[in-house]
Structure formats: C-alpha cells, structure tokens
N, C-alpha and C positions, 0 to 999 in steps of 0.2 A: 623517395630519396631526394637532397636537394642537389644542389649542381657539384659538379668537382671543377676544379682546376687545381694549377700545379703552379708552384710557387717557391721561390726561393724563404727558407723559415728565418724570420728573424725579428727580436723581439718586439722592434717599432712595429712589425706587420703584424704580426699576431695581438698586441695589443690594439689595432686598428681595425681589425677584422673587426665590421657589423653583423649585428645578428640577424640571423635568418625570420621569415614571419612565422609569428606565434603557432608552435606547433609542429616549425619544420627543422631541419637541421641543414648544415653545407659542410662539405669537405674542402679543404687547401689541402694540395697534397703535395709531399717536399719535392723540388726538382733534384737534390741530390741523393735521396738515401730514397732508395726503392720500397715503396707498401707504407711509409710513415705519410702520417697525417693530421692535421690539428681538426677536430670537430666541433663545430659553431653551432649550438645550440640557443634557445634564448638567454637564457642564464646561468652558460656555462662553455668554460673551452677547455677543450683535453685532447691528448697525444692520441693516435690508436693507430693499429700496426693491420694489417690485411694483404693477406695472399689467397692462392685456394690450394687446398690438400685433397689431393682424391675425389678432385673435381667438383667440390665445394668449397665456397667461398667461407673465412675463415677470418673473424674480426674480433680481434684483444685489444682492450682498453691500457692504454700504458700507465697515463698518471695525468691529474688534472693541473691548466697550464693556472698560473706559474709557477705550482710545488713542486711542478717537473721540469728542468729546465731540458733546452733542444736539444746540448750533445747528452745529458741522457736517455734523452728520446731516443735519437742515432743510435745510442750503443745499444739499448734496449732490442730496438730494431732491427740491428743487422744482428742481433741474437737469435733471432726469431727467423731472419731471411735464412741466417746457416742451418738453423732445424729444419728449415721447408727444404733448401736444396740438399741434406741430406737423407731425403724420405720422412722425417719423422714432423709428427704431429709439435707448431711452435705452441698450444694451448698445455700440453705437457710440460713442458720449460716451463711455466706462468705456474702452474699450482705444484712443481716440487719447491720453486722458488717460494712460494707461499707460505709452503709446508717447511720449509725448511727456518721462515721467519718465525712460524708460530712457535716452532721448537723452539728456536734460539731465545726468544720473549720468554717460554716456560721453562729454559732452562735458568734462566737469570732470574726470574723471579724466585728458584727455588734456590739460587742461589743467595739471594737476599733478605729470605724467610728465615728466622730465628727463631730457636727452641721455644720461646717464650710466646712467640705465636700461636706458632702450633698447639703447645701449652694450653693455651688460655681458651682456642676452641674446643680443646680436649674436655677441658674441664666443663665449658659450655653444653657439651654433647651428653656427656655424662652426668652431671648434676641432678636431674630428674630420676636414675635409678639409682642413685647415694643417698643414706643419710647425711643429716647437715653436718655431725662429729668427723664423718667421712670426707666430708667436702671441704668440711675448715681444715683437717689436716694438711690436705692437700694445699690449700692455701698460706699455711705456716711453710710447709715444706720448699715455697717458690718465694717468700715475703726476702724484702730489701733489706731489712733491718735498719737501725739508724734511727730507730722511734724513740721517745719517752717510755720509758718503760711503767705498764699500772701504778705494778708494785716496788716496791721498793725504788733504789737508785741505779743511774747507768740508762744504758739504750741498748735497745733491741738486738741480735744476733741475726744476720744474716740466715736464712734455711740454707739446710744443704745443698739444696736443688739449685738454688738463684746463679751461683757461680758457671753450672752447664748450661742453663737458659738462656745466657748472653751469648751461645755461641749460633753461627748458622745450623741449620737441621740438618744440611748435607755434611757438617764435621763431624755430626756427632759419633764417633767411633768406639770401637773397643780400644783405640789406643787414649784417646781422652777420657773416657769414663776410669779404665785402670789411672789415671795421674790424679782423678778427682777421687777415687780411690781409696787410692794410698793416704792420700791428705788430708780426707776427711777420718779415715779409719785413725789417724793419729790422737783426734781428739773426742769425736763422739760419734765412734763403732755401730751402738745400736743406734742410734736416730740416722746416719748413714744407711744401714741394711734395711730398713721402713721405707727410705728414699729410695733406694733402689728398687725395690718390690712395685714402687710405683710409677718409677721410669720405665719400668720393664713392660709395666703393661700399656700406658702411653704410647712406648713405640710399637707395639701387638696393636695397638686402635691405629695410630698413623699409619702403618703398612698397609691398610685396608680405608684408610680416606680418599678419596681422588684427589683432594689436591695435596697431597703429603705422603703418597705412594711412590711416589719416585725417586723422592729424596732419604726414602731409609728403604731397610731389609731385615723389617720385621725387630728382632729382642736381639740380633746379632753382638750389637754393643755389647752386653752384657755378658762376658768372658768369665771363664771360671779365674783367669787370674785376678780381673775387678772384686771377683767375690772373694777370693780369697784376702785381699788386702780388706776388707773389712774384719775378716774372721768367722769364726759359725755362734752361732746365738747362743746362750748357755738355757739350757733348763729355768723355769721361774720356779723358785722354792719358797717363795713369801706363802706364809697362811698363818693365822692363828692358833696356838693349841687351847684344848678343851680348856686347860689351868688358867690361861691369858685369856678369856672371857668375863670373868668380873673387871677385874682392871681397866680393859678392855670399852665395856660398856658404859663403866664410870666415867672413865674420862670424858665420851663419846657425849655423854648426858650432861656433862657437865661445861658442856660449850657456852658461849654468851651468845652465838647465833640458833634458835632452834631450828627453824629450816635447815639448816649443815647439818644441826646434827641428828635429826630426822632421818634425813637422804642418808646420811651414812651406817644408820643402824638398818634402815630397810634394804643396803648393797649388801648388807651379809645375811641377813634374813630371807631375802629372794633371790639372790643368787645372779642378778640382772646385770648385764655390761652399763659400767659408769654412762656411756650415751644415752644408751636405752630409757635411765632411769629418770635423768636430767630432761628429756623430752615426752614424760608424763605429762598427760592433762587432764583437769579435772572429770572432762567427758568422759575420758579412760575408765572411769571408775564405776562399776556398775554396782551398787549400794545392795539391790534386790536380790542379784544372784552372788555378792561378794566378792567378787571377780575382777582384776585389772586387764588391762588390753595393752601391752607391750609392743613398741615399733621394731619389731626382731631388726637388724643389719641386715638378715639377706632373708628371702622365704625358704630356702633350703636348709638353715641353720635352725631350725626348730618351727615355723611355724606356716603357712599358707599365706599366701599373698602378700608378705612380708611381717605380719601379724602372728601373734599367738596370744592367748587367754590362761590366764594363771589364779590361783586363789590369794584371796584377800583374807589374810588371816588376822584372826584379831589384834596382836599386839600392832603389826603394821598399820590398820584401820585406827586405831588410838592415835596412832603418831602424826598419821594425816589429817585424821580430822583437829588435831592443834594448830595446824597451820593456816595464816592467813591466805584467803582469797583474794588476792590482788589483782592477778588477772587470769587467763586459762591456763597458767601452768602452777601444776600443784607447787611445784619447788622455786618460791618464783623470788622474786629481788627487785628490790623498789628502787634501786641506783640501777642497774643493769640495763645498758641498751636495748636488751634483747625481750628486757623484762623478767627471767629468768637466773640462777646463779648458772656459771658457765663451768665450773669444776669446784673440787672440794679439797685439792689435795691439799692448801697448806693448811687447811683446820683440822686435816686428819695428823700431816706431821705432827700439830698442837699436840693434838690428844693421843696419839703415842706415843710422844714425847713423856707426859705424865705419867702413862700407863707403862713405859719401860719393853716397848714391846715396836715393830719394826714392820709395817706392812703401806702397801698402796691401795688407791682402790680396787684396781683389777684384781691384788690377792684376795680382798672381801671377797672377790667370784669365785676365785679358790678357794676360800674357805669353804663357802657354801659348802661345796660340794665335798672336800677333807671329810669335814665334822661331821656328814650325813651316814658316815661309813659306821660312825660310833651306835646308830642303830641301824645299820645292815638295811634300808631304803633301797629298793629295787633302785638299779642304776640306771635305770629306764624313765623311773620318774624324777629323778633328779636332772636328768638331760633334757626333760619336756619341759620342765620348770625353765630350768636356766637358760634354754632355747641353744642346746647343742646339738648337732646333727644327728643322729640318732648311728648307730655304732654296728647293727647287725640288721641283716635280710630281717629277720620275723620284727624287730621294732619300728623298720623303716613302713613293711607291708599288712605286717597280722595286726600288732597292738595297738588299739587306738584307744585311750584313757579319757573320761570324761573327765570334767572340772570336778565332780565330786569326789571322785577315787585319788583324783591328786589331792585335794582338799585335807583327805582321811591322811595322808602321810603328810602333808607340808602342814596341817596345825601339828599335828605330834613331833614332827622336828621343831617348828618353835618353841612349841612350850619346854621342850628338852634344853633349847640353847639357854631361854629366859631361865631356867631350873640350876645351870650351870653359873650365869651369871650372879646368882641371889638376886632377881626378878620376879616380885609377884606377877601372877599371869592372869591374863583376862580372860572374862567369862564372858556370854553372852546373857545380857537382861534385858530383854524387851529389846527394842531399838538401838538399846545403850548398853557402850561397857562398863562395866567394874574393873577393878582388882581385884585379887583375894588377896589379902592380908596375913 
C-alpha cells in the first residue's frame, strides 16, 4: 500500500499529484468529505470511496479523474458514507445504480429500434429455412417503392408492410395495426391479409429474440378488429374446364417465348406450385428413372427434407428437352439477373386472352387436381404429386407409393388431358420420343 495523506481536493492539486513508483499506488485523502480519495497510480488518477462494514474494509471505485469531477466525487461519497452509517452494505448502492443504468441504456435503445430493424434481422434469421419465392415476398412486402418500374410505365408501389416498419417496435400496437388496417384493406384487401400473416409471425419470432423480447408481447398486435378491417379471403374458384383445354393449350403453344410456354403447360401437367417450378434444375432431372426432384416449400407439405420425387412423364420430357441449356436452370432467361424467368403471369394473361378463358398460375395447381377427378385418381396420389399434406391418419402413416405406382396414374392423366386438348401423345422409342399422329 502506498502512503496516505489528507489533503484539501482541488483541481491544480490533483492535476500536480506525481505518480507513485512503477508498480505502486498513493492515496490523498479529502480533508473535507470523510472515506474520499484520489488514487495515484502510474498512469492513472481516480476518485475512490472506503469505509469498513462489518469490520471489513470496504473499497469502491468512483470514477476516473477528470471524467469525474470533485463535487461529484463528494456527492458520490457522502452516498455511500449515509449507507455505511445506516447499516447497509455502500457496494449495494454502486450496482443497483449500475443496474439501474443498464436498464435505462436498454430501455432506450428499444426505444429507438424500429420495426424495420428488427425486420431485417428477422429476415436474416429466417432465410436459410425459406424458399427464395418466400423470401422475395417477404422483401416486396417491406420494398420503398418509388423504382422505375421493369414493365411497363410509372414507378413502383410502396409494399404494405413499409409504412408500419417506419414506426418504433415498442409502438407497434393493435391500436396501429387496426389504422394500417383499415387503410390498406381500402385498396388491396388480399395483399394486405398476406402482409399480415407475416407480421404475425415476425412478431411470434421477436417475442422469443433477446434483444426484441421486451419490446413486444408476442402476435398481440394483431386484433380480430385489424382482421376484420381487411375482411375474410373468399374461396379461389379459378380452374380450367375439361371443354377450355384445346383453346387453352393452343394459345399456350402458340407463345413467341418457348420457355413461358413450356413452364406453363408443365404448371398444369404436374400440378407444381408456380416457385417450385421456376427453381427446377437441370440436375433435378433424373433421365434413367424419369423422375424430377421438386424443392417442396415446407417438408411437411409433401415431401421429406424439403424434397419430394415425382414422374417425368413424356409429354413433360418433350417439352424440356426443347429447351435451351443456358445455364443450371431448366427455365432459364438470358436477360434475367438471376439467370432464370422470375414469373410468367403476363404471358399467361396473353394466352388467355386468346383462348377466352380466365386463370392464374396458382389455378394451373388447381386445375391439376379439378381434372384429375374426371378419372377418379386415388386422391392420395394426386396430393403426393402436387406435394400436398396428405389429408388422413392411413396416408400420412400406412401408404407410401413408389415413383412407379405414381407413374401408372400421372402418365394416364396426361395422356387423358393431351386427348382433351387434340394432342398427339408420346410414346416412348428407344431413348426418344415420338408422336403419334
């Protein structure tokens, strides 16, 4: 210990204190305020406060000199001398004080965290078990708007989302979400209720993150009268009928881009969600057993590991192998950043347009399954095809269908749709297909 002395504190003194030798420390200690003291180290001077408690000597650091000045030292001080002469421990004082800073920091910081934060590590966290269709929604759904728009003219529309992401995370309420609501439910109801489904669960992941746990309670936000100001979704009744199949096809064929219109006759053929289809790759394609490999949306929805195996049935195989190889994706686009076409909707409005007839991609998935009814197709393998949950105890546990037994029904429904269309159908010759004529 180095020497004490007692000393009246003041700045010229404390700045003139020399340092102790290498290794030692000294005490000045205040003549007015009882247990303070400046401690002179080599390369460093600081306030620190000493009594003893319970018959131990008892030694808190206050705050290093100059970022502390005296009279806070003082007051510091005789804070600590009132805990000592009223029994209690003055080391208590020093970490509720502490604790009570750390709070006050994390209270502010959550107060200065905005949805669009949180947001963005949300998205971060999550991306890795998403598809990319999945993950780009999500990113339309939060986009600024105010872009050049591809197609056509004008600029971009604002997502629904963007306008609640500007707010802090601790506003986010049920009383805000109902006012975003109402406002959006005025103009675009269903892309609203999408939005919602996925704030909902955003805030379900925030309430469960350490640093965005404090600042919500869980899906609370989301009020049945928010819901209600959207409305309730109506039924999708797009499909094709048996009779709107030539027409249908014609048009379809009769695109100027063949990849579009490839991809869109194999969406009604295989029954495959528009994503699914779009993120084929050539390697998907197992030539030997005839077979595609499908990136299911979830592994629960039809397939194991996010995966499932479906037959490659001839007319499909015709269609693909017309396509150029540009790069690993079958569907692929030699303007496209991605490398790939990113959707197909307006080359289908085209060709419904022509055809007189009114459908999306998603209803091609509908269809699939409508038209399969017209031969009575176990609905069991219609659901494994299309990569739907499977519907009953004995399909989820007893039934497990190999590729060939699906095979025996998914060529017999094509050749049934192509027979509807006025489509020659193909055969299998050697390696290669024909028509028949």
């Amino acid at each position: 210990m180095g020497q004490a002395k007692r000393i009246g504190l003041t700045v010229k003194r404390i700045n003139d204190l020399a340092p102790p030798a290498p290794g030692g420390q000294d005490f000045y200690w205040s003549a007015a305020q009882a247990g303070l003291a400046v401690r002179v180290t080599a390369g460093n001077k600081a306030f620190i406060w000493q009594g003893r408690y319970l018959g131990k000597v008892v030694r808190i650091t206050i705050g290093a000199w100059p970022g502390k000045s005296i009279a806070e030292a003082e007051v510091v001080a005789r804070r600590f001398q009132a805990e000592l002469d009223a029994g209690r421990d003055p080391r208590q004082l020093k970490r509720d004080a502490e604790a009570a800073a750390v709070a006050a920091s994390e209270q502010a910081r959550l107060e200065a965290v905005t949805v669009a934060q949180a947001w963005a590590d949300y998205l971060k966290d999550r991306q890795p078990h998403w598809g990319d269709t999945h993950y780009q929604d999500h990113l339309k759904l939060a986009q600024a708007g105010g872009e050049q728009r591809k197609r056509g003219t004008g600029k971009t529309l604002a997502g629904p989302l963007h306008e609640l992401l500007q707010l802090p995370l601790s506003e986010l309420s049920g009383d805000a979400v109902e006012r975003w609501a109402a406002k959006e439910g005025l103009t675009r109801p269903a892309r609203a209720r999408l939005a919602m489904r996925c704030l909902k669960a955003f805030l379900r992941w925030a309430a469960d993150a350490p640093d965005y746990r404090a600042a919500v309670a869980g899906d609370q936000a989301i009020t049945k009268r928010a819901r209600e100001r959207l409305g309730r979704a109506e039924a999708k009744q797009g499909c094709l009928l048996k009779e709107q199949l030539p027409a249908w096809f014609s048009a379809v064929r009769g695109l100027d881009n063949p990849v579009l219109a490839a991809y869109l006759q194999a969406l009604l053929l295989i029954g495959a969600r528009p994503g699914e289809l779009l993120g084929l790759k050539w390697s998907d394609i197992d030539r030997k057993w005839s077979s595609l490999t499908i990136r299911d949306k979830d592994a629960s929805k039809g397939g194991r590991d996010g995966l499932r195996t479906i037959p490659l049935t001839p007319y499909v195989a015709r269609l693909l192998d017309g396509l150029p190889k540009r790069n690993q994706w079958v569907f692929s686009s030699p303007t496209s950043s991605t490398g790939r076409i990113s959707e197909a909707n307006h080359a289908l409005d085209r060709a419904c347009s022509v055809a007189g007839v009114s459908v999306t991609p998603h209803d091609l998935r509908r269809s699939f399954v409508s038209l399969s009814e017209w031969l009575e197709l176990p609905a069991g393998v219609i659901a494994q095809i299309g990569g739907h949950k499977p519907s009953a105890t004995q399909e989820r546990h007893y039934k497990v269908r190999p590729l060939d037994l699906l095979r025996l029904h998914h060529e017999r429904f094509e050749a049934w749709m192509l027979e509807q269309a006025g489509l020659p159908l193909p055969v299998a010759e050697g390696l290669r297909l024909r028509a028949v004529q």
